[in-house]
N, C-alpha and C positions, 0 to 999 in steps of 0.2 A: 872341909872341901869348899871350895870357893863355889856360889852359883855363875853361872853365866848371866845371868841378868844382872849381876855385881857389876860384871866385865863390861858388858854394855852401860850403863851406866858413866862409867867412869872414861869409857870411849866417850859418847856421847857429847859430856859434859869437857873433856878436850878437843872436841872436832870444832863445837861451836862456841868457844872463847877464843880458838886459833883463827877462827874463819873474822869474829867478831876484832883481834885487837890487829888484825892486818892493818883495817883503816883507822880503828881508833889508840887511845894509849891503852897503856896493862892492863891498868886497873882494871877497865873494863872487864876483863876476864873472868873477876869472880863474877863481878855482879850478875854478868849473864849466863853465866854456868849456877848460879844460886837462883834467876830466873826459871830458864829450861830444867831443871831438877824441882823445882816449888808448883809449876805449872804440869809437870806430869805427875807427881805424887796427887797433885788434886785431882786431875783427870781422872786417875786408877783409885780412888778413895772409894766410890761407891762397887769398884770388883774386889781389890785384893784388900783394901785399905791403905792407910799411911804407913810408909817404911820410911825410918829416918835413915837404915843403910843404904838405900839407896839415893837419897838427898845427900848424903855424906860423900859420897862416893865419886855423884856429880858433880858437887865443888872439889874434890880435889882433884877432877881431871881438871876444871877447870883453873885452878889453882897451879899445879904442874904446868899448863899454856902459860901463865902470867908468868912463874919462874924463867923459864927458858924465853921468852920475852925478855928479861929482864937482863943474862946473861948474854945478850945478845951482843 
């Protein structure tokens, strides 16, 4: 069963690559979905710990923006 914080996650991490490569190129895309995914795992490191699934999850929403960017 999939969590919902997976789901989020992976929202997330496609909302603000989509928002980020409007003005800039693709690439952009991971970098800042591998940003906002590194910078909340640290955040949550002293509650829940480090989840590399959800680090993962966030680059590939972010990831998925840079695609469809691409095929543009």
């Amino acid at each position: 069963m999939i969590r919902a914080d997976l789901i989020l996650h992976f929202l997330v991490g496609f909302f603000f690559a989509t928002v980020v490569t409007t003005w800039l190129p693709p690439y952009t895309a991971l970098i800042v979905a591998f940003i906002v995914g590194l910078l909340k795992e640290l955040y949550d490191m002293n509650k829940t710990g480090f989840d590399w699934k959800d680090l993962v999850l966030t680059i590939t929403g972010g990831f998925i923006a840079f695609w469809l960017r691409l095929v543009e």
